[in-house]
C-alpha positions in Angstrom: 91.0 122.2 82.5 90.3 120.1 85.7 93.1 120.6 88.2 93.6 116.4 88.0 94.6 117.1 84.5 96.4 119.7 85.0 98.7 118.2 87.6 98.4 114.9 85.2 100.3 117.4 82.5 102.8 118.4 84.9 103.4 114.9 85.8 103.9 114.4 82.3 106.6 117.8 81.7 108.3 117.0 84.6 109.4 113.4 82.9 109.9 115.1 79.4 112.1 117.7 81.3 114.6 114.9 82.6 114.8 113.9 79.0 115.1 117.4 77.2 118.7 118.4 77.4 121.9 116.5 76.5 123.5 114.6 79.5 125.0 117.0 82.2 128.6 116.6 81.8 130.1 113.7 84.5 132.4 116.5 85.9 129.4 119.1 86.8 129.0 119.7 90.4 126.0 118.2 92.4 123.0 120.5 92.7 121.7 121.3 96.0 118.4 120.0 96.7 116.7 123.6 95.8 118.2 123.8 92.8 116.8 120.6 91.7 113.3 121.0 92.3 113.9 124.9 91.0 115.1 122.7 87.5 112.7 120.5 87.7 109.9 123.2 88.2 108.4 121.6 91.6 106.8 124.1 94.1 105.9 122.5 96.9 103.6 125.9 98.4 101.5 126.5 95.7 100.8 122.8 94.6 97.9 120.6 96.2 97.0 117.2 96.9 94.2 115.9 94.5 92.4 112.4 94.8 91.4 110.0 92.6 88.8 107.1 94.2 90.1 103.5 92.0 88.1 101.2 93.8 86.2 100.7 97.0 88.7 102.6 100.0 91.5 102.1 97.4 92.9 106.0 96.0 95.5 107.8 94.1 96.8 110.9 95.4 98.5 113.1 93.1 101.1 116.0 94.1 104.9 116.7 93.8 106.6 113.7 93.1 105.2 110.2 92.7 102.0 108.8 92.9 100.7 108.1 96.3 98.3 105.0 96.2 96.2 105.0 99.9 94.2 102.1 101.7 92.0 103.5 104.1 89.8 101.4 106.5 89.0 99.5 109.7 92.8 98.5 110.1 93.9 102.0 109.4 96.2 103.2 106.9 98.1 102.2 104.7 100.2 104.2 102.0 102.6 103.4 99.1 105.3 106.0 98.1 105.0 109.6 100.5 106.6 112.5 98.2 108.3 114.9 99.8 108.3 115.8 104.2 107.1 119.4 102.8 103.9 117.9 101.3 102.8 115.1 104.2 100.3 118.2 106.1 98.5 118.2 102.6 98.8 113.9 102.2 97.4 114.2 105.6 94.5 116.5 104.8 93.6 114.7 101.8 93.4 111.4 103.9 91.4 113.1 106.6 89.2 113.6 104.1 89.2 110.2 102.6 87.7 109.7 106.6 91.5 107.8 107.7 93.3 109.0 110.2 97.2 108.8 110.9 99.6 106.4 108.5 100.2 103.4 109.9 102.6 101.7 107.1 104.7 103.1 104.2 105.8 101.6 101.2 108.4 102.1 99.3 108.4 101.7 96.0 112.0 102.4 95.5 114.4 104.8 97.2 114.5 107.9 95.3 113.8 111.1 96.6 110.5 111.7 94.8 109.0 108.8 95.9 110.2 108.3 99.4 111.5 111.9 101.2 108.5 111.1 103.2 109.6 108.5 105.0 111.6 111.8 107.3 107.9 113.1 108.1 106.2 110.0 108.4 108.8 108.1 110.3 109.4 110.5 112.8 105.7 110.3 113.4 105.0 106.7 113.9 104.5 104.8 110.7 106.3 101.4 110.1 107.7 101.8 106.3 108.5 98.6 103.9 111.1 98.1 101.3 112.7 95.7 99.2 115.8 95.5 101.2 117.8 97.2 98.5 115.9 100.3 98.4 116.5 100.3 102.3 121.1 100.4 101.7 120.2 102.4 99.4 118.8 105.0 101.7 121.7 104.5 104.1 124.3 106.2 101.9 124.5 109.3 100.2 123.8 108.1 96.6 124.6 110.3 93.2 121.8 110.5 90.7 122.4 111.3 87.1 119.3 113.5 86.3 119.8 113.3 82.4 119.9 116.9 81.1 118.8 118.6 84.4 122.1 117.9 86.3 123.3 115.0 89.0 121.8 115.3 92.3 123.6 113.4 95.5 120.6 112.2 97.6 121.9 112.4 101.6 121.3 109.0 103.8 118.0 108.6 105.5 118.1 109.6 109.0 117.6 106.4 111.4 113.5 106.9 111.6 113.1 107.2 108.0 114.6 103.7 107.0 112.2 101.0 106.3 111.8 99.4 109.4 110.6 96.1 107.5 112.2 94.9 104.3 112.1 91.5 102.3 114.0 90.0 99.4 111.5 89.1 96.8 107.7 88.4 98.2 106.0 89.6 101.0 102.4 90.0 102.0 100.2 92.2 104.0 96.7 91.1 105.0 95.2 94.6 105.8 91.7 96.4 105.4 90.0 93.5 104.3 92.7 92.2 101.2 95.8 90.9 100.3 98.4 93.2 99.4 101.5 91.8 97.5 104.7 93.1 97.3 106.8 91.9 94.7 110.7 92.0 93.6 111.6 91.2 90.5 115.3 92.1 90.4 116.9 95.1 89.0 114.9 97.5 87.0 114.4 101.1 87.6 117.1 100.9 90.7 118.2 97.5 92.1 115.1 97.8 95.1 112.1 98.3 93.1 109.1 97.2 94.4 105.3 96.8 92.9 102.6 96.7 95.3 99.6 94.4 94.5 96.0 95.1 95.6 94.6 91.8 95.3 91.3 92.6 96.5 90.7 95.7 94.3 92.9 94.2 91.8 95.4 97.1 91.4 98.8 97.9 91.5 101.3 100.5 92.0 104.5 100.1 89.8 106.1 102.9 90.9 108.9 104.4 88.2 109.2 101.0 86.7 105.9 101.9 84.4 105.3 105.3 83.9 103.3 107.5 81.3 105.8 108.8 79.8 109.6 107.3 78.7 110.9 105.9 81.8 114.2 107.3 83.6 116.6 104.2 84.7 118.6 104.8 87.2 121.8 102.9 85.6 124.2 104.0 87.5 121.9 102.7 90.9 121.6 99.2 89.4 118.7 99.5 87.2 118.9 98.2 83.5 116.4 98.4 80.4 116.3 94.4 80.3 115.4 94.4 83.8 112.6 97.2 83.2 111.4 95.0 80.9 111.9 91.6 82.5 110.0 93.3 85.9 106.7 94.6 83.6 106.7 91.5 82.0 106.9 89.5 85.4 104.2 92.1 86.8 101.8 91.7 83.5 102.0 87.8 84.4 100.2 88.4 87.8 97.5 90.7 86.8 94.9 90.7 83.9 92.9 92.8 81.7 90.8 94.2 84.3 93.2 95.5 86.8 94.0 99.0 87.7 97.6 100.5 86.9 99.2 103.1 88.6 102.2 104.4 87.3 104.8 106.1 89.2 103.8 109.4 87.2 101.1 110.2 85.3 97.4 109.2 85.2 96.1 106.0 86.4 96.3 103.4 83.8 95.6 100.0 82.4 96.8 96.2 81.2 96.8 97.2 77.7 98.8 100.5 78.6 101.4 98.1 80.1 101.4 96.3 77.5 102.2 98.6 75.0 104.5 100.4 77.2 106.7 96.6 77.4 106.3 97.0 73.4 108.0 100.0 73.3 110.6 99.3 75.9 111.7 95.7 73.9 111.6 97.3 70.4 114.1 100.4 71.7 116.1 97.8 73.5 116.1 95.8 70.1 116.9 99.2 68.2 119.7 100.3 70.6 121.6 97.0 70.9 121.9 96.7 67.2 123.4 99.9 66.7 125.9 99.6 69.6 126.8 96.7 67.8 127.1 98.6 64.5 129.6 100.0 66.9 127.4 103.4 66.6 128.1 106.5 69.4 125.3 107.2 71.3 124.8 111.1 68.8 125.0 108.4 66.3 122.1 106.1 68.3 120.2 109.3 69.1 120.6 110.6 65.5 118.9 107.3 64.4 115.9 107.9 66.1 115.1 104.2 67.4 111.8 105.6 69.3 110.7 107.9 66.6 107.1 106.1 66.5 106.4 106.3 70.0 107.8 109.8 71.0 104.2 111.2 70.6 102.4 109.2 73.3 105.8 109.1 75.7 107.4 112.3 74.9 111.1 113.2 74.6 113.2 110.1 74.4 116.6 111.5 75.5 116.9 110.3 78.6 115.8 107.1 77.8 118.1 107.0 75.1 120.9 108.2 77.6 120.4 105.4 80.1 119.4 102.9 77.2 122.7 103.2 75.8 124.3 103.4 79.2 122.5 100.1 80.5 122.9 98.4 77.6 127.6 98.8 77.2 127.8 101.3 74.5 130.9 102.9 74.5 131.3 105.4 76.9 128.1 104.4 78.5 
C-alpha cells in the first residue's frame, strides 16, 4: 500500500471514528486537546506530509487534519486550510519542495481546529489569512464541539495573529498566480462560516468539511444544519461542471459526479429523518430504522450523521 492511500484510509477512520460510539453524554467534561487527538488516533510525530499535483502549480497536501489545497507560483503562495502549528515545518518542507517559498495567504475554510490551528504558526510568521467573517467570531471565543461518540472538545480563542486578518460576507476574489480564485458563502452548513474556495483557472475546488468522503460531521450546535449542507453543495455543484476537480475536506481528491451522489445521499437521509421525527420516532427509534443503510458502504458509519441529522433537523431532544 502507497503511503497516499494509506493516509487516504486514515482520513477515512478518523471520520468513521467520530461516528462509531453513541453520543457523549451532554454532562461529560471537555477533553483536553491531548486527549482528543489520543481519541481520535492523530500523531502528529510519526505522520508526514504527502502531495498530490491536481493541476498545473495547483496541489493537495495530505497530513493530520484537513486537506491542504496549495497555489504555488510567481506571486507566491497561497494555501487553503493549515492543520495543526505542530505540522506547518512539514507543510513547509513539502512546499519547499513544490519550489514555493514562505505562505503568503491562508484560507480558511471554516474555523475548526483541524482545519485552521495553523493559523497560530502561520500568523505569527507573516501570512495574511481569509475567512468568511463567521468563521473569524468564531475563532474569537472559546467554542464547545460536540465530537459525536469521541467526547466534546472546547476549542480556546485564536490569539490576536491567528485571526483572519481579511474576511467577507458572501463573495470575494483573489487574482493570484495567474487565476481567479473564488471564495464563496453560501450560508450555514457545516458551521455558520463555511467557505469553498474556487480555482477558476485550474477549475477546482476545495469544500472543506461541507463535502467529505465519508458521512459528514455538522457542527449543529455551531450553526451548521443538514438543509444548509445540502443547499451549500447544491449552490457549489451550480458553479462547477463535470470536469472540475473536488477536494473534500477529508479523504481523496474527488469529482462532480462524487458530489453529486454525495447531495443524493445527504437529501434522501434528510427525507428519511424528517419523516420519522414526524412519526414522532426517538432518535434509537431513527437510528434503529436505518435511513442510510444503502449508503453506509461507500460513507461508513452513519452515527454521527444520524446524531446531528436528528439534532439539525428538531427531533425531540435534539
Amino acid at each position: 500500500m502507497s503511503i497516499i492511500h494509506y493516509l487516504r484510509l486514515a482520513a477515512a477512520t478518523m471520520l468513521a471514528l467520530i461516528g462509531l460510539a453513541q453520543p457523549a453524554a451532554a454532562h461529560e467534561h471537555p477533553m483536553s486537546f491531548d486527549e482528543m487527538i489520543e481519541a481520535l488516533g492523530w500523531d502528529f510525530d510519526a505522520t508526514p506530509i504527502t502531495t498530490e499535483q491536481v493541476g498545473d502549480n495547483l496541489y493537495v497536501l495530505f497530513g493530520v487534519g484537513g486537506n491542504i489545497a496549495v497555489s504555488v507560483g510567481k506571486d507566491g503562495v497561497l494555501i487553503v486550510d493549515d492543520q495543526h502549528p505542530a505540522m506547518i515545518p512539514k507543510v513547509a518542507e513539502a512546499i519547499a519542495g513544490l519550489g514555493g517559498g514562505a505562505v503568503d495567504f491562508v484560507v480558511n475554510s471554516h474555523w475548526h481546529f483541524d482545519h485552521a490551528d495553523g493559523n497560530i504558526a502561520l500568523g505569527e510568521q507573516g501570512a495574511w489569512i481569509i475567512s468568511q467573517i463567521n468563521s473569524r467570531r468564531m475563532n474569537r471565543v472559546d467554542r464547545s464541539i460536540n465530537l459525536v461518540g469521541v467526547g466534546t472538545y472546547v476549542q480556546q480563542a485564536y490569539p490576536p495573529h491567528a485571526l483572519a486578518d481579511i474576511t467577507f460576507n458572501d463573495l470575494m476574489q483573489l487574482h493570484f498566480n495567474g487565476e481567479r480564485v473564488d471564495l464563496l458563502h453560501f450560508g450555514p452548513a457545516h458551521t455558520s462560516g463555511d467557505t469553498a474556495t474556487i480555482f477558476r483557472g485550474h477549475n477546482a475546488v476545495h469544500f472543506g468539511d461541507v463535502f467529505n468522503a465519508g458521512y459528514p460531521f455538522i457542527d449543529v450546535d455551531n450553526g451548521g444544519s443538514l438543509d444548509g449542507m445540502i443547499a451549500f453543495c447544491s449552490a457549489v455543484l451550480a458553479q462547477i461542471d463535470t470536469d472540475t476537480v473536488v477536494i473534500p475536506g477529508h479523504g481523496p481528491v474527488s469529482t462532480y459526479a462524487d458530489l453529486e451522489a454525495y447531495i443524493e445521499m445527504l437529501s434522501a437521509v434528510r427525507e428519511r429523518v424528517a419523516a420519522l421525527i414526524a412519526e414522532g420516532k426517538s432518535l434509537e427509534q431513527v437510528v434503529a430504522a436505518e435511513p442510510t443503510k444503502e449508503f453506509d458502504q461507500r460513507y461508513g458509519s452513519p452515527a454521527s450523521l444520524l446524531d446531528r441529522a436528528y439534532a439539525s433537523l428538531g427531533g425531540a431532544g435534539g
